[in-house]
C-alpha positions in Angstrom: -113.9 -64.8 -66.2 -116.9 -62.2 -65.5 -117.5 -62.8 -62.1 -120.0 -60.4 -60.3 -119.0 -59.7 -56.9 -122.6 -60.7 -55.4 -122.2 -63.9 -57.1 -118.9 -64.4 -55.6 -120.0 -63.8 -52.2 -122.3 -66.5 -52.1 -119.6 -68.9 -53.8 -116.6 -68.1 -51.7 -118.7 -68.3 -48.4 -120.4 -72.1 -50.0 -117.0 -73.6 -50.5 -115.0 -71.4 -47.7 -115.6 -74.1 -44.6 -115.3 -76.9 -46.9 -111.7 -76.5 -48.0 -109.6 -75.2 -45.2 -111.2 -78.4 -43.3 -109.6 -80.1 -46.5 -106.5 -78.6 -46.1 -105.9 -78.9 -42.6 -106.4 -82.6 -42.7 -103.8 -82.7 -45.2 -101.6 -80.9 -43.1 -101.4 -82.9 -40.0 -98.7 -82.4 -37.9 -97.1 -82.8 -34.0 -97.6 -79.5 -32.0 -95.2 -77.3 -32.3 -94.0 -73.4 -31.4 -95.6 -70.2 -33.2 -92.5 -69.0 -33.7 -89.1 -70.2 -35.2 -85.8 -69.4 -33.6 -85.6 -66.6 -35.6 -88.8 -65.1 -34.3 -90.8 -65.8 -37.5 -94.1 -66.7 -37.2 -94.8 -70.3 -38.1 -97.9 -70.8 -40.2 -99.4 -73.9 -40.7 -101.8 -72.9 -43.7 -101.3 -69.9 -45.8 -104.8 -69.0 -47.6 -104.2 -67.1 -51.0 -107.1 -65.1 -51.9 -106.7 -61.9 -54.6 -109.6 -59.8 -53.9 -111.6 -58.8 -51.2 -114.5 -60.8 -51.3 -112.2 -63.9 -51.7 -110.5 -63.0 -48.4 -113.9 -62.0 -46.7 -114.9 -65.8 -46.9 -112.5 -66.6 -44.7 -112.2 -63.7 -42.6 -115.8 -63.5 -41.5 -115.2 -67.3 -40.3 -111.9 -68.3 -39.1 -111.2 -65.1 -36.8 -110.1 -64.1 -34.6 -107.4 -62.4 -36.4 -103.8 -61.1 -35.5 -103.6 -58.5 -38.5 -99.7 -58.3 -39.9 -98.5 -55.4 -41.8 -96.3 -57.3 -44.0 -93.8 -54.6 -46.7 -94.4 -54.8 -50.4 -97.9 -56.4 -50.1 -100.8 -54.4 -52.5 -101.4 -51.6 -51.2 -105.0 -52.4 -51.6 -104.5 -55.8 -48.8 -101.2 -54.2 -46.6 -101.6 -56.7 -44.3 -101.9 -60.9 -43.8 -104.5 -62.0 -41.1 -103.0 -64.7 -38.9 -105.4 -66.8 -36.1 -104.4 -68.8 -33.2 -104.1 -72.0 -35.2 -101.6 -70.5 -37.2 -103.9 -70.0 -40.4 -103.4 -67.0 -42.3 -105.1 -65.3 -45.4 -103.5 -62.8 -47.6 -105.0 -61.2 -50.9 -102.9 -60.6 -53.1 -104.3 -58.0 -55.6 -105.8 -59.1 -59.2 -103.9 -60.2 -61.9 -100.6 -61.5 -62.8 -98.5 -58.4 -61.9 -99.9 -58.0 -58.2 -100.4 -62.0 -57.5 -96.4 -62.2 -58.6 -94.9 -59.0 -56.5 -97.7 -60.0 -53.3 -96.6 -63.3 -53.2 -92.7 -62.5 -53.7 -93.2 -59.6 -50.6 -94.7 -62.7 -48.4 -92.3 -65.1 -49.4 -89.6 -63.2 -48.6 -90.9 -61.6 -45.3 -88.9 -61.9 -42.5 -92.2 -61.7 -40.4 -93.1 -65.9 -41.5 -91.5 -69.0 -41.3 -93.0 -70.5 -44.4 -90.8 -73.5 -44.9 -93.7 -76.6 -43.7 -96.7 -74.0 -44.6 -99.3 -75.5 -46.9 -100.8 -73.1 -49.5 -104.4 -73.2 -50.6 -104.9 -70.8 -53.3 -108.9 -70.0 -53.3 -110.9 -67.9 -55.7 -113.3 -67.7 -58.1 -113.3 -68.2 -61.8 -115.2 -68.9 -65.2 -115.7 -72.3 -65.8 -116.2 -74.8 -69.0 -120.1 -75.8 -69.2 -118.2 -79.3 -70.5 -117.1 -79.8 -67.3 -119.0 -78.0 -64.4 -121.3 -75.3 -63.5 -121.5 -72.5 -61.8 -120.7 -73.2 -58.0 -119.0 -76.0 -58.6 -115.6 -76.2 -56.8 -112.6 -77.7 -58.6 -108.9 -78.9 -57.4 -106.1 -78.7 -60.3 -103.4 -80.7 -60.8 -102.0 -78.6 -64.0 -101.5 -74.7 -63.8 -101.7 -73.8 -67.6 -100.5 -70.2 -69.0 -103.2 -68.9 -71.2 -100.9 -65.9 -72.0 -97.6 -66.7 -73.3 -99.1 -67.0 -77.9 -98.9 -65.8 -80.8 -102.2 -64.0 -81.6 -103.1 -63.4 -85.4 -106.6 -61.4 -85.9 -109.6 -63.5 -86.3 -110.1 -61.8 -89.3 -107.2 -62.5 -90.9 -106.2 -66.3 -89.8 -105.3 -69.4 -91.9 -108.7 -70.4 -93.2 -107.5 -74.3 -91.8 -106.6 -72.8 -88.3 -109.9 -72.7 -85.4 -108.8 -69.8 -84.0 -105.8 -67.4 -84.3 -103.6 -68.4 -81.6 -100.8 -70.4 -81.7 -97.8 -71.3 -79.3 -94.6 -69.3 -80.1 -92.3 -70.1 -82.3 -94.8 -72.6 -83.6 -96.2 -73.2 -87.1 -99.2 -74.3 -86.2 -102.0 -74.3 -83.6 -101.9 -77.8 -82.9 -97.5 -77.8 -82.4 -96.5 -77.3 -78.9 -94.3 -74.8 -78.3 -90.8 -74.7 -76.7 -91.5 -73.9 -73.5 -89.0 -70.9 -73.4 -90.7 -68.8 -70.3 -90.6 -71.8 -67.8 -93.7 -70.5 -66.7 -96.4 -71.7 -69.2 -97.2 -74.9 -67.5 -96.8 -76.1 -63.8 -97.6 -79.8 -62.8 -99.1 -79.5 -59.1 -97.9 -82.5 -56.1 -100.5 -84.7 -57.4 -100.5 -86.8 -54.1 -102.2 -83.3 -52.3 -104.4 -82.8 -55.3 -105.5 -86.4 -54.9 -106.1 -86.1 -51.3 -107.5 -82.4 -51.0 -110.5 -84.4 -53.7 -110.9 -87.6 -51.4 -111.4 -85.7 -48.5 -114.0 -83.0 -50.2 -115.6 -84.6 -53.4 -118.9 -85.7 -51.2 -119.5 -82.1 -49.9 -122.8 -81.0 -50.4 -122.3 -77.2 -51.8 -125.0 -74.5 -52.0 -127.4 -73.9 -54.6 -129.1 -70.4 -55.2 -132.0 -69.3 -57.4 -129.5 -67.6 -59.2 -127.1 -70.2 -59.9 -130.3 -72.3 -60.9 -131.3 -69.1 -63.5 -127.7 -69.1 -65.0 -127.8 -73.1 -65.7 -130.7 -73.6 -66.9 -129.6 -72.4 -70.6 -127.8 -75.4 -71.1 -129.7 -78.5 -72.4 -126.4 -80.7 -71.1 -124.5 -82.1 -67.9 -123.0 -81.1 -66.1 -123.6 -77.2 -66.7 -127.3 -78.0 -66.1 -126.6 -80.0 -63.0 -125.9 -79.0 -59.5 -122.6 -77.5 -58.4 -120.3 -80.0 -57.0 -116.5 -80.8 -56.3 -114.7 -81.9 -58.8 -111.1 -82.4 -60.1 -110.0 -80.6 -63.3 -107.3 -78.1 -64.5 -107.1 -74.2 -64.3 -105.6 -71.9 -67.3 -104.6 -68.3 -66.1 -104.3 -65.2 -68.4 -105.2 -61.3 -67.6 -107.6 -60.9 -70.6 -111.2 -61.6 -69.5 -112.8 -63.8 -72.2 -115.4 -65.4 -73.2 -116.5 -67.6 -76.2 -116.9 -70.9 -77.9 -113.8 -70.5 -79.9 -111.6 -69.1 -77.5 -112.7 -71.8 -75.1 -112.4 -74.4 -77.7 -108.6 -73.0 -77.5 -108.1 -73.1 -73.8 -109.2 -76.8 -74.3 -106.7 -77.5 -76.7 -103.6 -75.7 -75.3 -104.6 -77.2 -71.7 -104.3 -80.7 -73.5 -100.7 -79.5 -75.5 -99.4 -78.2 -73.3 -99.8 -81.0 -70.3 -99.1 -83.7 -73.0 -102.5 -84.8 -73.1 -102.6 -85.1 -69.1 -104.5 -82.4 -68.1 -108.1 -81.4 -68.7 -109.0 -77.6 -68.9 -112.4 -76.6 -66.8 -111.6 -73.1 -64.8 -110.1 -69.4 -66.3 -108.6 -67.0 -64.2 -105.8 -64.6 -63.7 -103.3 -65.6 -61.4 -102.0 -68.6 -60.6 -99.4 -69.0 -62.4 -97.7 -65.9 -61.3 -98.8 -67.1 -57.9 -97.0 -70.6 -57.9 -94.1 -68.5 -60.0 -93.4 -66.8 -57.4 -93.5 -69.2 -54.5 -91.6 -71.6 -57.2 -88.4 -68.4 -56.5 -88.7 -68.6 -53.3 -88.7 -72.6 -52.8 -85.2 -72.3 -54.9 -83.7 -70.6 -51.7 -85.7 -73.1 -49.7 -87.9 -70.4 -48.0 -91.3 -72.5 -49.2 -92.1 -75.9 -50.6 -93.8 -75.6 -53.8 -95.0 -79.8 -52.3 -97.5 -78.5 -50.6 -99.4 -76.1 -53.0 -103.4 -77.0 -53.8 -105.6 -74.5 -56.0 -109.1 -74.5 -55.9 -110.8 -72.2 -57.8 -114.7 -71.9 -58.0 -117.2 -71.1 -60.7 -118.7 -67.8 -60.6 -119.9 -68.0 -64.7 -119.7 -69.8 -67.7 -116.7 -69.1 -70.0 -119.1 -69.3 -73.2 -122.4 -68.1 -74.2 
C-alpha cells in the first residue's frame, strides 16, 4: 500500500456516506438507553479508522460529536468521537502494533458497553488491478496475515520456487502451513459480509481525473474500469509492497491459506491485529466478533 494522503481524502469521503448507511441497516434494532446499568455508554456502531484522514471522513459528516478521552488509546487519536445516535469513530494508529494495543484499550474501556456494537473497520488500501481499481470499495469475508513466512532472498531462492516466501515450517511455497499463531487467517460472519454487499453493491462511487490518470495504464478490466463495490478478500502485513511477484504471492497464500475460499484483492496493515484484538476481548464476552465488517478502499495499485 502507497496511499497518498490527497488521494485518500477523496476516497474515504466517496465511500464514507455509503457504508455507515450500510451498516446501520444491518444493525437494526428496538430503542434503547445510552447507557447500560453500569453507566457505559452503549454504542450502536463502532467506526475503526487508523489514520487521520480515515477518521476525518466521518467526522466532517456524522457530527456532532461527544469527544471521549478513552486510556491507552494512540497518543496520536486520545480520544473516540461518539454522536447522538450512538455512532462512534476511533483511529487507531497505523500498523499492527497500534491497531492491536488501540483496539485492546477500547475493548476493555470501562467508558463503552460494546457487547451489541457492530464494527465497521474503514480504510484505505492497495488493491489487485485483477480485481478492482483504484476507488473501488471492497467488503471481505477472509482476513489473511501477510506476515507470519519464511522469507529466503530473491537472489538466492529455489530456482522451481516464484518467489521466496514460504509458510513456516513448510517445504514448499505451495504447502500450507500449520497455523501455529492463530492469527494468520480469520473467516469473517459471512451473513454481514453478504448483507453489508446487497445493500451497497449498486452505489454509484466517485470518479476523479486522477483516478482516471492512474487507470488508464492498464489495457484490462477491471483496473481500467470505474471504481465500484465489490466483494473480495484483504491480506494485512506492515511492509509496504509493491510488485508482480509479490502480488502473485499474496494471491496464492490468500487462496492457501482460506482453502481455496477466499480471493485476495486489497493490502493493508491492520486488520488482523484489529479483529485479534476484538477476538480477546469477545473471549470474556465484552464484544461479538458476529458483528465485524471490513471495507477497505483502493487508494493504488499493488503492482506496476
Amino acid at each position: 500500500m502507497k496511499a497518498a494522503v490527497s488521494l485518500s481524502k477523496r476516497m474515504t469521503k466517496a465511500f464514507a456516506a455509503m457504508t455507515l448507511a450500510a451498516s446501520l441497516a444491518g444493525c437494526a434494532s428496538a430503542p434503547r438507553s445510552p447507557q447500560s446499568a453500569s453507566g457505559a455508554r452503549e454504542v450502536k456502531v463502532m467506526i475503526v479508522t487508523m489514520f487521520a484522514p480515515e477518521g476525518k471522513a466521518w467526522l466532517d459528516r456524522l457530527g456532532p460529536w461527544d469527544a471521549i478521552d478513552v486510556a491507552g488509546l494512540s497518543p496520536d487519536y486520545p480520544q473516540v468521537h461518539c454522536n447522538r445516535d450512538d455512532v462512534c469513530v476511533v483511529t487507531t494508529g497505523m500498523g499492527h502494533t497500534n491497531a492491536a494495543a488501540s483496539m485492546m484499550a477500547l475493548a476493555f474501556s470501562d467508558r463503552f458497553d460494546l457487547r451489541s456494537t457492530y464494527f465497521l473497520i474503514a480504510g484505505i488500501a492497495g488493491i489487485d488491478p485483477a480485481q478492482g481499481t483504484v476507488g473501488s470499495a471492497a467488503w471481505a469475508k477472509y482476513l489473511v496475515d501477510f506476515g507470519p513466512q519464511w522469507e529466503l532472498d530473491a537472489r538466492e531462492k529455489p530456482a522451481r520456487w516464484p518467489s521466496g516466501f514460504t509458510g513456516i515450517n513448510t517445504k514448499s511455497p505451495n504447502e500450507k502451513p500449520p497455523l501455529d499463531y492463530r492469527t494468520e487467517v480469520f473467516a469473517l460472519d459471512a451473513t454481514l459480509a453478504d448483507t453489508a454487499y446487497a445493500l451497497s453493491r449498486n452505489v454509484t462511487l466517485s470518479d476523479s481525473d486522477a483516478a482516471k490518470a492512474a487507470r488508464a495504464r492498464f489495457k484490462y478490466s477491471p483496473a481500467n474500469q470505474p471504481p465500484k463495490v465489490i466483494q473480495c478478500d484483504t491480506l494485512a502485513g506492515d511492509t509496504w509492497w509493491s510488485g508482480k511477484f509479490i502480488g502473485e504471492r499474496a494471491r496464492a497464500w490468500t487462496r492457501l491459506l482460506t482453502d481455496g475460499r477466499g480471493v485476495y484483492c486489497t493490502t493493508q496493515q491492520e486488520d488482523n491485529a484489529t479483529y485479534e484484538a476484538l477476538r480477546r476481548a469477545a473471549s470474556v464476552r465484552r464484544v461479538d466478533v458476529s458483528r465485524v465488517a471490513v471495507l477497505r478502499a483502493g487508494s493504488d495499485f499493488d503492482r506496476p
